[in-house]
C-alpha positions in Angstrom: 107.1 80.9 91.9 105.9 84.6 92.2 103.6 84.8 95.5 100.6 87.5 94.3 98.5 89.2 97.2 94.9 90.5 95.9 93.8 93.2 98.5 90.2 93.8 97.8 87.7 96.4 99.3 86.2 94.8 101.9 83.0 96.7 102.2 82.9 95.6 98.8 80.4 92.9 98.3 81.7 93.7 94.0 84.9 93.3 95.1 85.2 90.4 97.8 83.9 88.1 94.8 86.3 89.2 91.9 88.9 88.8 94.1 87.7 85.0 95.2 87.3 84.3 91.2 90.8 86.0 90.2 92.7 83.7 92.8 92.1 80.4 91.1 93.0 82.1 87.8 96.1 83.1 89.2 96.7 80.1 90.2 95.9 78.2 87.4 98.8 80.5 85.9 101.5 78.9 88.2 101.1 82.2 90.8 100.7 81.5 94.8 98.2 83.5 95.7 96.9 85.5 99.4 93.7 87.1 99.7 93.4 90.1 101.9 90.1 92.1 102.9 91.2 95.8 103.7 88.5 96.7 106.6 90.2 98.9 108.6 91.8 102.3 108.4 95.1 101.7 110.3 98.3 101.5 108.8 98.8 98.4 110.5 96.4 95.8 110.2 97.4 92.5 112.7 95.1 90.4 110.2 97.2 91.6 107.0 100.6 90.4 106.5 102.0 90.9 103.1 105.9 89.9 104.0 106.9 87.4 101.3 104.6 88.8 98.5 105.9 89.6 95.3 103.2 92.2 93.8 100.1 93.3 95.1 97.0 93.2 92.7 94.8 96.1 94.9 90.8 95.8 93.7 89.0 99.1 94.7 88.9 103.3 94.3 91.9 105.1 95.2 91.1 105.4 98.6 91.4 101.2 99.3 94.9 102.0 97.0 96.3 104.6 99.1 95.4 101.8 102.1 97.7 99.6 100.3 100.5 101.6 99.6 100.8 101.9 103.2 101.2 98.2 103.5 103.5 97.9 100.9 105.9 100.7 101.0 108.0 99.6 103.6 108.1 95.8 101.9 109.1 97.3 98.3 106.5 95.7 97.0 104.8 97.1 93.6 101.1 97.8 93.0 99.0 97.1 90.1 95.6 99.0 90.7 92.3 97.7 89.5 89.7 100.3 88.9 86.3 99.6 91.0 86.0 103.3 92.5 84.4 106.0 90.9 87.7 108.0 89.7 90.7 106.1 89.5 93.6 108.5 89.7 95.6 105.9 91.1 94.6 102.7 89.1 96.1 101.1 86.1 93.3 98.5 85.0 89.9 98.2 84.3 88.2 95.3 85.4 87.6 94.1 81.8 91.1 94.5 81.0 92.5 92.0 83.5 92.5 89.1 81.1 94.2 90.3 78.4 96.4 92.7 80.5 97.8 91.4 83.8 100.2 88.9 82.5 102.4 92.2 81.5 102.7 93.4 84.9 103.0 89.6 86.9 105.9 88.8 84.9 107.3 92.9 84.5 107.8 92.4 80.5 109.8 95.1 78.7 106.8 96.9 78.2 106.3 97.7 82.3 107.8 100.9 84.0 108.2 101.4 87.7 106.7 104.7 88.6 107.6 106.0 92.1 105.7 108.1 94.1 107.3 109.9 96.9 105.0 109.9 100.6 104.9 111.8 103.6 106.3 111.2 107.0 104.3 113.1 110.2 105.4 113.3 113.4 102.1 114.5 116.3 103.3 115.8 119.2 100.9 116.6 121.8 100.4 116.4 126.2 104.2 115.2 126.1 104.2 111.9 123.9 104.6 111.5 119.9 103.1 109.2 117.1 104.4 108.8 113.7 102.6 108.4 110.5 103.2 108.0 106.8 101.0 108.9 103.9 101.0 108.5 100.6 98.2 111.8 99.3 98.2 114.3 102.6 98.3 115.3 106.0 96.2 117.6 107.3 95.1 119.3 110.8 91.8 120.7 110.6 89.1 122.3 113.3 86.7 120.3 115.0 83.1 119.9 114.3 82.1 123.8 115.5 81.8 125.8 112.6 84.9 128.1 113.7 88.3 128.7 112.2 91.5 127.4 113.7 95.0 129.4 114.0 97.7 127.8 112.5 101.3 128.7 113.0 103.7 127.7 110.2 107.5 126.9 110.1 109.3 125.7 106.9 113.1 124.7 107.5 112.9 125.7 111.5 112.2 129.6 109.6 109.2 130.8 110.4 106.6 131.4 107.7 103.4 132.8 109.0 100.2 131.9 110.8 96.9 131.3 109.0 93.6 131.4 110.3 91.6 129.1 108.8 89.9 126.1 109.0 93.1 124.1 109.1 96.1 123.1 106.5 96.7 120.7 104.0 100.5 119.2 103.2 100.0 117.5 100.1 102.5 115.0 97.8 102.3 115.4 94.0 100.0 112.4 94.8 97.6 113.7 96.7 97.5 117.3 94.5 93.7 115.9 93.1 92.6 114.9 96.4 92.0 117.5 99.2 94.6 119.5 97.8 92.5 120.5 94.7 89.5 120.6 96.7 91.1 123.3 98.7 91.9 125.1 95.6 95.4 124.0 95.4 97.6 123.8 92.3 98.2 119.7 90.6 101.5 118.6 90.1 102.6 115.8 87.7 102.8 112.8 90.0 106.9 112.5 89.2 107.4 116.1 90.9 109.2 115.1 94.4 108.1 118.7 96.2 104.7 119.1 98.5 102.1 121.3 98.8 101.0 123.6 102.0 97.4 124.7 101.0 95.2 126.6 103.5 91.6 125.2 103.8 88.8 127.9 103.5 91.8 130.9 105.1 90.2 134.0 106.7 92.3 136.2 104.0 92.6 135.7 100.4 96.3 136.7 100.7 97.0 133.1 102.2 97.8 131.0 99.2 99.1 127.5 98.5 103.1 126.8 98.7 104.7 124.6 96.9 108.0 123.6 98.8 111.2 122.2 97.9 111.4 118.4 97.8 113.5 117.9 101.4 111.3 120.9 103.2 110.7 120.2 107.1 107.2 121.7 107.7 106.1 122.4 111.0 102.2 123.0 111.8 101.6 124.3 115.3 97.4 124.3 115.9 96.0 126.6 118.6 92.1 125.3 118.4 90.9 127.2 121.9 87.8 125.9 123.6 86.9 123.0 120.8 90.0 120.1 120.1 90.8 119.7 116.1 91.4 117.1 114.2 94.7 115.4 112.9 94.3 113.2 109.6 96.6 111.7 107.4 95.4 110.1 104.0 92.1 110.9 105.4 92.2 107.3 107.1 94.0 107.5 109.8 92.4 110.6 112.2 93.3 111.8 115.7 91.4 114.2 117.9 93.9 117.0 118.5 94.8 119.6 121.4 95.0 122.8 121.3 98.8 123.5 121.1 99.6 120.4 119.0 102.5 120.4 117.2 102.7 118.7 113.6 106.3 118.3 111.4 105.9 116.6 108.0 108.9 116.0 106.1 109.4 113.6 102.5 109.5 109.9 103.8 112.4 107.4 103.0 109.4 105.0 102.0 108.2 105.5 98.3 105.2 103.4 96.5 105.6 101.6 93.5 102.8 101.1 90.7 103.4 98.9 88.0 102.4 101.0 84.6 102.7 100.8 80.9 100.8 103.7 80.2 103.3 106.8 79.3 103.9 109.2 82.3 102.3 111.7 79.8 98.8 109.8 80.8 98.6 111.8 83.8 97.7 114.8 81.1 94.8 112.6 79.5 93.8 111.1 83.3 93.6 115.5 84.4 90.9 115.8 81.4 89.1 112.6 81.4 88.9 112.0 85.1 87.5 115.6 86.0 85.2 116.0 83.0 81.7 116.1 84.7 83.6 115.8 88.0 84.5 112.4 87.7 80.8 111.0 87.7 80.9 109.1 84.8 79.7 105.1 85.9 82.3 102.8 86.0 82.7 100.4 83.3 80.7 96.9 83.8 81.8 94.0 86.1 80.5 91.5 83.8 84.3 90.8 83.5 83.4 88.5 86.3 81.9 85.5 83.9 85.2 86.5 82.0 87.6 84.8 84.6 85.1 82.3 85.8 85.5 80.9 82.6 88.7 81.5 81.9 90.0 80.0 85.1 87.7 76.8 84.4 89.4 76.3 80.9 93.1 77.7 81.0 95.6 74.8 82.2 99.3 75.8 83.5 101.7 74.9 80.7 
């Protein structure tokens, strides 16, 4: 018996009750089933453990899905995303496509790919101690909350590259190319292309332009902020006032995370021009989808 966790928004009021009308549907299906709010922005939730789960069923935008992939990366445990954000470069499903859809992915038919995306390991080193960090979009180190550039000293490979003043740097996965990345004015890559991306956020001269490294590049960020401390961030969850002086490597983590698809990896072409028409704006397809299971789950019967 499969063990299905549904992570859900929790600011989500939306959310928080599809999830609690999805479970007895799942289970009504034979599935064991775990509810889990995503609240905070750690990596590391105490209240959240997914150890024994088979697939995780992630309600939200891509924001709660890059939460997720944190939690499952390390477990091998594959994602099927369910679109309640306003974007949805990450997801897979619409919420009115759940019924007639999910039982593909729950039992991984012949019809299911596994499509890997590669993620980030950081390393901040600063007043003599080190933390660790893994991200699935970006890691960035940014000025503070004065209006003033930062300089940033680059190394790729221990070689040095150059220093950029700026208002900080963005090392981005293939993932993560249409987040800050392409906010920046950095260049998308297909989400199968292993190498990162070292993009400059607002540089003094026009001459500093986005990198795009080889897969296994070791990138070295060293931040020199003067009178105001900067700001360490990675997936633009998990942030840490920095010091001037603080040292930053970024490398390709061992950890990857897995969506379940059945969509072509030639979507990502038609996601590019559908997603970023009008910016994304477009309103998110009805919930009504939520009478949908309500029903279903009060007349299906495990056979």
């Amino acid at each position: 018996m499969k063990t299905i966790a549904i992570c859900y928004q929790g600011r989500k009021q939306e959310t928080a009750s599809y999830a609690n009308q999805l479970a007895p549907f799942l289970q009504k299906q034979g599935y064991r089933v775990r509810i889990f709010g995503l609240h905070t922005e750690e990596r590391h939730d105490p209240e959240i453990s997914l150890q024994g789960c088979d697939i995780a069923l992630v309600l939200g935008g891509d924001g709660t899905i890059v939460h997720a992939a944190r939690l499952c990366c390390d477990l091998d445990i594959p994602i099927v995303a369910i679109n309640f954000g306003r974007v949805g470069f990450l997801t897979e499903l619409e919420p009115h496509e759940v019924l007639t859809h999910l039982h593909h992915y729950l039992e991984q038919d012949s019809s299911v790919w596994v499509d890997e995306r590669a993620m980030l390991h950081a390393t901040l080193t600063q007043d003599n101690t080190s933390e660790e960090f893994l991200a699935l979009n970006d890691v960035v180190v940014a000025r503070g909350t004065w209006p003033r550039g930062v300089r940033v000293q680059v190394w790729v490979d221990n070689h040095y590259y150059n220093t950029t003043y700026a208002d900080g740097m963005i090392i981005s996965t293939a993932t993560g190319s249409t987040a800050y990345n392409m906010a920046a004015g950095g260049p998308l890559l297909h989400p199968q292309v292993q190498s990162s991306i070292l993009t400059p956020i607002a540089p003094h001269l026009a001459s500093n332009r986005s990198l795009i490294l080889q897969p296994g590049a070791c990138v070295k960020l060293r931040i020199y902020t003067g009178s105001q401390n900067g700001v360490f961030s990675a997936d633009g969850q998990i942030n840490r006032e920095i010091k001037d002086g603080a040292l930053v490597s970024v490398q390709k983590s061992p950890y990857v995370t897995k969506f379940l698809r059945r969509r072509p990896p030639t979507y990502f072409y038609q996601i590019i021009t559908a997603k970023l028409k009008n910016d994304g704006l477009q309103p998110i397809e009805s919930l009504a989808v939520d009478t949908d299971i309500a029903e279903a789950t009060e007349h299906n019967h495990v056979t």
